[in-house]
N, C-alpha and C positions, 0 to 999 in steps of 0.2 A: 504493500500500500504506500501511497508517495506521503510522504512527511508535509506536513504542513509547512509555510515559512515561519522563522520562530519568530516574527515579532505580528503576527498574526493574532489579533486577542481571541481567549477562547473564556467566557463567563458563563460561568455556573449558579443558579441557586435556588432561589424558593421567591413564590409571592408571600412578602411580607417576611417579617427576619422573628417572629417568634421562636424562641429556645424549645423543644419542648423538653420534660423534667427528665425523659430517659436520655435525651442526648446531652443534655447540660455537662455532662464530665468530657465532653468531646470536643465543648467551645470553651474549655477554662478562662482563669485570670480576669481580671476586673473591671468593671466597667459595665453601661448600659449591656442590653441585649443585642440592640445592633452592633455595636464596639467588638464585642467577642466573635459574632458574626462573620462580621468581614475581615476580621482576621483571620479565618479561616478559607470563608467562601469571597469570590469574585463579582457576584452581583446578586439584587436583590429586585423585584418586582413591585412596585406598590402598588398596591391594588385600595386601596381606603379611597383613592381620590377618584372611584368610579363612583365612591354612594356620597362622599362629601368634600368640599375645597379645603385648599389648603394653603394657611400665607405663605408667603416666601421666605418669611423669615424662618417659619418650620422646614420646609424643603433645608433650608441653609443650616438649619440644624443638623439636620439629617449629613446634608453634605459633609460638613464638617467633625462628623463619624468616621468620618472612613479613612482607609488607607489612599494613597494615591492606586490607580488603575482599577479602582472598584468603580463600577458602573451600575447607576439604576434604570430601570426601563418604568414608564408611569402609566399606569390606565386611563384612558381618557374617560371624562365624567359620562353616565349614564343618561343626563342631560341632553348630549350630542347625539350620542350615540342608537339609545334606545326610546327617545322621549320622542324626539326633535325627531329622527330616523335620518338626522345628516343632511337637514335640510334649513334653511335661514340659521343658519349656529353660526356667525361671524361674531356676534357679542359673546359668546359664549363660548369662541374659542379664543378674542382676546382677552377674557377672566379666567379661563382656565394656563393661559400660556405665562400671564402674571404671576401665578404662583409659582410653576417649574422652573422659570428661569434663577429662583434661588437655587436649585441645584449647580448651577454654577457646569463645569466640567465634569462633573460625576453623571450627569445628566446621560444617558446613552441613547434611550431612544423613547417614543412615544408608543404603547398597541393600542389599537383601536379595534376594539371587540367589538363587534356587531353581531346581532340579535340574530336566531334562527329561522326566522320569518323573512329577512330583509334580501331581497332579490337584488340581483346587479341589476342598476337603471345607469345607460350609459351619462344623461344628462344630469341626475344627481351625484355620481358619484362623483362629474367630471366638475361643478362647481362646488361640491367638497373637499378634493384635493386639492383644487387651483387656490382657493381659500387659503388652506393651511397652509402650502407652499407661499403663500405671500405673505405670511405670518412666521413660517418656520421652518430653516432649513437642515435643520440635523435629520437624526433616523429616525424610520417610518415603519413600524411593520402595524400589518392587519391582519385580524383572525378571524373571516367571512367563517357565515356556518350557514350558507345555501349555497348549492349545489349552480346555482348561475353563476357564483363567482369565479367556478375554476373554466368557465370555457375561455378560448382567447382573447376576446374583444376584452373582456375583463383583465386577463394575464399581461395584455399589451399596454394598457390606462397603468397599473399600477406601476408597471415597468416604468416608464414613461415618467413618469410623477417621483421615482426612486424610494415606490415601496413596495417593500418584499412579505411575502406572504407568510404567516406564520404556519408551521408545521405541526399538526395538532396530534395527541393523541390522547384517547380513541380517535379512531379514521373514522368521524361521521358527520356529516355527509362522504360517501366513500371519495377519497382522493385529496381531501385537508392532510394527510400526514404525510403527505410529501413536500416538501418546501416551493414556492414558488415566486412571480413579481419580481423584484427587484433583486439581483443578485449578491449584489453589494453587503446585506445583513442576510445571514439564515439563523432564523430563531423557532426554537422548539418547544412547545409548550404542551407538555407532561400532566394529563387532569390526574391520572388514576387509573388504572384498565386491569378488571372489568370492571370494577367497583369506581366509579368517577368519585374524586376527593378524598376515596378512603383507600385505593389498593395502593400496596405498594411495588415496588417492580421488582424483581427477580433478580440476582447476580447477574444470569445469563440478558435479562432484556436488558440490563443498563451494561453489558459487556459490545451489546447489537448498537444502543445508542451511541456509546464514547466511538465507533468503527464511522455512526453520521457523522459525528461532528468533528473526524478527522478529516475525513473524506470533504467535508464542507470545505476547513480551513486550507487543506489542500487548495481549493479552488481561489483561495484568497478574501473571502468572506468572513466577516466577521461572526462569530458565530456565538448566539446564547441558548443553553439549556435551562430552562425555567420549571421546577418542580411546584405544580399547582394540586398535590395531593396532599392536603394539609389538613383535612375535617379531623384525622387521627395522630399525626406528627410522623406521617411517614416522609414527608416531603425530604424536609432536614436530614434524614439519613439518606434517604438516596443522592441529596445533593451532595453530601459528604462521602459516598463511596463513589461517585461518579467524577469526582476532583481527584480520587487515590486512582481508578484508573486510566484518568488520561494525564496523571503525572508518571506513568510506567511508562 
């Protein structure tokens, strides 16, 4: 298998940096919860700022956790996303971009999860991206969960716009667990399988995943693994044995 380039970033972690009590001896030494965190792990997902805002002076808290090369990726508000369905959100996404921009450089990317109802409309989505993009030019990924988004006219707009398609798993609608969009970021986002939230993954399936996300970096993509099986605190472990095998 070809090696990645090594200065290729590879970010690991979990939505939200909660400890839970069985892993706590595995993030020792002092400090908040996230402190310990990312000492350990390389990224974190916030996911709180899909149900409510947050100042910027929070984010900048948050920021000023971390290590240098730690990166977050932020949920976009439910607001946009699932209220609105991605339509007139121009105020709503210069209040939302007020807050993340306290992240500062920790900042890595934006997902924009959308609801499993919402169909590709070439005309909405094309005045939702163009939006954002006049508002904000870092990373983009989207995690469509209808089955319109994977045809090409879809595939070509996200390209376009330089966002990449989150890789989901469970694969459903069939063919979200393959990465897609923009090439530039492949991000993987891990609910649970078969138990969505509650299962944890196997040695052998996260032995299957660290072989993506070399094979991604390979390609020169930036690449995050996002462990969103969190209802039982399986996330935190997988994320922490999936950091021991792609530092083999």
């Amino acid at each position: 298998m070809t090696k990645p380039p090594p200065d290729t970033p590879l970010l690991i972690g979990t939505a939200g940096w909660t400890l839970p009590r069985d892993e706590a001896a595995a993030f020792p030494g002092e400090g908040t919860h996230l402190q310990r965190y990312a000492a350990r792990l390389t990224a974190a997902e916030i996911n709180s700022s899909f149900y409510r805002p947050h100042r910027a002076s929070t984010y900048g808290r948050w920021a000023s956790s971390v290590p240098n090369g730690f990166r977050f990726s932020v949920k976009m508000p439910k607001e946009i996303t699932h209220s609105a369905r991605l339509k007139e959100v121009e105020e709503l996404l210069d209040s939302f971009l007020r807050g993340v921009q306290g992240l500062g450089k920790t900042l890595g990317c934006l997902l924009i999860q959308l609801p499993p109802s919402l169909t590709f409309e070439a005309a909405v989505a094309n005045r939702f991206f163009t939006a954002l993009r006049d508002r904000f030019p870092g990373g983009l990924v989207c995690e469509p969960r209808h089955a319109s988004w994977l045809q090409p006219d879809a595939e070509t707009m996200l390209t376009e716009f330089r966002v990449a398609r989150v890789a989901a798993d469970p694969d459903q609608p069939p063919g979200v667990g393959e990465p897609g969009g923009w090439s530039g970021i492949r991000y993987f986002r891990l609910h649970g399988s078969p138990r969505m939230y509650y299962s944890c993954y196997s040695g052998t399936e996260l032995v299957r995943v660290s072989e993506q996300l070399t094979q991604a970096r390979a390609q020169g993509s930036t690449v995050w693994c996002i462990f969103d099986n969190t209802a039982q605190g399986a996330a935190t472990r997988n994320a922490r044995e999936l950091m021991h095998l792609a530092s083999e």
